[in-house]
N, C-alpha and C positions, 0 to 999 in steps of 0.2 A: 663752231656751232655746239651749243652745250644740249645734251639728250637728256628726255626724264623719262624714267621708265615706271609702268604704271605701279610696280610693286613699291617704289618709291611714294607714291602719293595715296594708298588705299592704306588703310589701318591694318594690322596683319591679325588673321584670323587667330580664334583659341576654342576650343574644347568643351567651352563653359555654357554656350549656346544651348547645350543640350541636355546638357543636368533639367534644368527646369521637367522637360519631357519625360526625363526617363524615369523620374520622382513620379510623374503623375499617374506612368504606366504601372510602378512597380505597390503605388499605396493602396490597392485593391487587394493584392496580395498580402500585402501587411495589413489588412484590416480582420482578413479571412484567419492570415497565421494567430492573430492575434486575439482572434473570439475562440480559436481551438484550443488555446493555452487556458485561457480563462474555463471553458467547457470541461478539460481533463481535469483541471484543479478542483473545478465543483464535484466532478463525478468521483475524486478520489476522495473528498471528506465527506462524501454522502454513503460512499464506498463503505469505511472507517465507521462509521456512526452507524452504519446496521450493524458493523461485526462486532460491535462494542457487546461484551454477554450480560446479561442482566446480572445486579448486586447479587449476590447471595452472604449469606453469613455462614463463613467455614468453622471460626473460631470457638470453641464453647469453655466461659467461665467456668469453676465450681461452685456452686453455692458457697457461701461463709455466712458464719455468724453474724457478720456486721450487714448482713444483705436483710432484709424485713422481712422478718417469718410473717406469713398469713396467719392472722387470729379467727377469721369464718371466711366460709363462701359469700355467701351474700350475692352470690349468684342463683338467679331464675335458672330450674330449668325453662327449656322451650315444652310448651305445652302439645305435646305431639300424640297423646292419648297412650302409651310405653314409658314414658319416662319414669324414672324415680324421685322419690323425697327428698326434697332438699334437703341438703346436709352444710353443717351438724345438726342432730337429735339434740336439746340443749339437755337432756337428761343424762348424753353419753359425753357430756364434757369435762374432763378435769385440766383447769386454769395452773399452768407452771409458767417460770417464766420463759420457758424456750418458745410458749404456746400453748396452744389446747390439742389436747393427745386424751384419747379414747380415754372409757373406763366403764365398767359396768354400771348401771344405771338405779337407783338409791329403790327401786320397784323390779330390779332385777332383770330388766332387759339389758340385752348385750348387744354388741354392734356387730358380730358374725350373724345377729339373727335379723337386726332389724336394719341394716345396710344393705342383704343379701337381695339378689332377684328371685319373688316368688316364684315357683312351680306352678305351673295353671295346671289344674286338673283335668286327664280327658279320662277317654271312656275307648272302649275297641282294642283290636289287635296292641297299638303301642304301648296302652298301659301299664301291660306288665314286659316289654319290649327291655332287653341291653339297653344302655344309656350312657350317653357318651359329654362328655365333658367340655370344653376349650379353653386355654387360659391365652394371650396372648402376651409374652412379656417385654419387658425393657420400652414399654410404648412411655411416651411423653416427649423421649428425647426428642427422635425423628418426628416431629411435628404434621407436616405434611402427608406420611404415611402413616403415621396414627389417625388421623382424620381419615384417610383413605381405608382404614381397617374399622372404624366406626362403622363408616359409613356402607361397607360392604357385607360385614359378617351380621349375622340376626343378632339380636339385643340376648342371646341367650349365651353370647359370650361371652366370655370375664375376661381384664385387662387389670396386668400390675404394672401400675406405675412407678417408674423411678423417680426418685429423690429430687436426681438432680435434674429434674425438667424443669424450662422457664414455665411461666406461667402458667404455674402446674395447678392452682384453684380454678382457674378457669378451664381446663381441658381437663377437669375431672368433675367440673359440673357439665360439661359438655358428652362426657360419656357417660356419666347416668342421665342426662337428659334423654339419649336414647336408648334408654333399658340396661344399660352393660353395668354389672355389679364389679367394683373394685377393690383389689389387692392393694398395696404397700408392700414394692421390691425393696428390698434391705440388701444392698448392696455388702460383699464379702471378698476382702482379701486372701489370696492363697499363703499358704506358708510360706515363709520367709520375701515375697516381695516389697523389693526395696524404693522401686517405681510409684508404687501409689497406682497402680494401673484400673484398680477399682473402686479409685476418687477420697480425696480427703476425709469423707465420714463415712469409709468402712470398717464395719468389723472385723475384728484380729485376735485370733488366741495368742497375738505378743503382747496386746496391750492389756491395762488395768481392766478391769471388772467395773470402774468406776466410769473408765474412759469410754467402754463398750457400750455403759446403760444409757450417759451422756449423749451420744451419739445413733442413738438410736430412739432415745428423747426425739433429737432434732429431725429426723426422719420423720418418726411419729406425730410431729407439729406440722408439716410441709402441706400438708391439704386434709380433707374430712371427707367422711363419708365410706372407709374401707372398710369392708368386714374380716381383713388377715390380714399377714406378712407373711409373704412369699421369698424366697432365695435360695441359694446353693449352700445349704450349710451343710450336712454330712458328710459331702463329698469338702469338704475346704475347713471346718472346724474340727476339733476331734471332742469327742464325749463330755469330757471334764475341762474343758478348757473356760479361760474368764468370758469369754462371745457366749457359749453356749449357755455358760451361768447368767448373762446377762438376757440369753432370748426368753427365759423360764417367766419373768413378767409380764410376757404375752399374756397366756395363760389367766393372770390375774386382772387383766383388762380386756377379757371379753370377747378376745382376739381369736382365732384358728391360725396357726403356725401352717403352711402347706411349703414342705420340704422338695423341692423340686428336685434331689440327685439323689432321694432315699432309692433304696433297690424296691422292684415291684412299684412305682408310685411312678409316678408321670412318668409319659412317653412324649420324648422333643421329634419334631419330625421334620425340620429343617436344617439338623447337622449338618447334614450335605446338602448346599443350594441348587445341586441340578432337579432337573423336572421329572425326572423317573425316579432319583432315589426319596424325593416329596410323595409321591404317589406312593411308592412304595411301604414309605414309614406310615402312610396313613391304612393302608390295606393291612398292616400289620397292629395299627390303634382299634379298627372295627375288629380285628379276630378276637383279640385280647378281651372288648368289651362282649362280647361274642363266649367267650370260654368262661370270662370272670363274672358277668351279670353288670359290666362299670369299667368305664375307663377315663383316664385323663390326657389330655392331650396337650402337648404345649410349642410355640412358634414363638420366633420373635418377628421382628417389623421389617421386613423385608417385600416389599412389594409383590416375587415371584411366590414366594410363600402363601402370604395373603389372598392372592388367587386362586393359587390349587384348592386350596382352604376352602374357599367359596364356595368352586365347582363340587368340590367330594360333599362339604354339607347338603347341597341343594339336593342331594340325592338321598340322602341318610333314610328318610321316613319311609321311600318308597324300597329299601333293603332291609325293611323292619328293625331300626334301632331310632333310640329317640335321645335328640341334643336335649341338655338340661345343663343349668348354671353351674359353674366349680362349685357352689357352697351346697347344691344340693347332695352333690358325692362324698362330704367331709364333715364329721360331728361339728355340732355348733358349741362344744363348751372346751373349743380352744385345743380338742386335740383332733389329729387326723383319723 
């Protein structure tokens, strides 16, 4: 008798039965893992893309020769009922080929007198009040905070601009647009620097007499409308040297020279950027005007600066002194 047993005749089981299932259990999971991945990835370039810091420009060219001197403004001021006259005067123009650079006017007007911000005349206690001055200098470069010193300090302030500002016609029609009379910073190397640290067209008692008037041509073309030239010269030229034979042309063009490191003459009040030695240096600008009958005061563009600035003028009138333009404290035939 032949036996069959039943595991002979049934197909033998396997494993596979249940993949099917366990795929069906496990793609809810995979669908969930799978929109998390996608989630983290959006969130980390969305992440990325705010931390991104806006452009800025670090870098600063030097002006060159081969860059296109401005020949006029031909910029409007804004008519804000302050502003100044458009400049150039065509009276105070003399045509070189670096440009047009000042010169006394063929009727005898000079550009220290008809550049400058009038004096408005009052009446009362201030009249005969100390009188205090402001220059702020090296503005052009810093863009943003030259705007911000426009727009903060009264039109009674003066601003020398550097040479090497960009679009230095237009942010010097923009501050005499709103009353602020302007300088021309002449930039000055110290003895023996080898660096250049005070930009390719400065002045230097090493070079030529030739090279110094050149180069101060090129300054003197770079925008209109300044009534001096402002810079460190006593302190960084010496007497006889070829810079200082070269600044003597001032003089003959109509110009006021304001020496900013002569002894007794301008007081800087931001040497030291902290907030007490600002106040300080200014408490000591009001004595001085206070003792002397005048004073001058000078800042460069520092935003902290700028403000104490602010706050201490706001008060000036009610401590009986009265703010008045740099050209009103300085002869207008070119000397201080």
């Amino acid at each position: 008798m032949t036996l069959t047993t039943s595991f002979e005749a049934v197909e033998p089981r396997t494993t596979t039965v249940a993949k099917p299932a366990l795929a069906r259990r496990l793609l809810p999971f995979a669908a969930v893992g799978l929109a998390l991945v996608v989630l983290v990835a959006a969130g980390i370039v969305a992440i990325k893309a705010r931390m991104v810091p806006p452009e800025a420009v670090v870098e600063m060219e030097w002006p060159t020769d081969e860059q296109p001197t401005p020949k006029a403004s031909g910029v409007e001021p804004a008519p804000n009922g302050r502003g100044l006259p458009l400049a150039p005067d065509q009276r105070l123009i003399d045509p070189l080929p670096i440009g047009l650079i000042p010169r006394i006017g063929d009727d005898g007007a000079r550009p220290s007198t008809v550049y400058a911000r009038p004096v408005t005349p009052i009446s009362g206690p201030l009249a005969q009040a100390p009188r205090i001055a402001f220059l702020i200098a090296g503005a052009g470069i810093g863009h943003l905070v030259t705007v911000e010193a426009m727009l903060k300090l009264p039109p009674n302030t003066s601003f020398a601009l550097s040479p090497y500002s960009a679009d230095i016609e237009r942010q010097a029609a923009d501050l005499r647009s709103e009353g602020h009379e302007l300088f021309l910073e002449m930039p000055v190397s110290e003895p023996g620097d080898l660096l250049g640290s005070a930009g390719p067209k400065a002045l230097g008692n090493s070079l030529h007499t030739d090279v110094n008037r050149e180069r101060l041509h090129w300054a003197m073309a770079r925008f209109s409308g300044y009534l001096g030239i402002s810079g460190n010269f006593s302190a960084l030229l010496s007497e006889r040297g070829s810079a200082t034979s070269a600044l003597t042309e001032i003089s003959g063009r109509g110009l006021v020279l304001l020496d900013l490191d002569t002894e007794g003459g301008p007081i800087w009040v931001d040497q030291d950027l902290r907030s007490h030695a600002i106040d300080e240096a200014l408490r000591r600008l009001e004595e001085t005007a206070r003792t002397k009958g005048r004073a001058i005061g000078v800042a460069g563009t520092t935003p902290l600066a700028i403000n104490r600035i602010q706050n201490w003028i706001a008060g000036l009138a009610e401590r009986g002194i009265r703010m008045v333009p740099v050209s009103a404290l300085l002869r207008t035939d070119g000397v201080k």
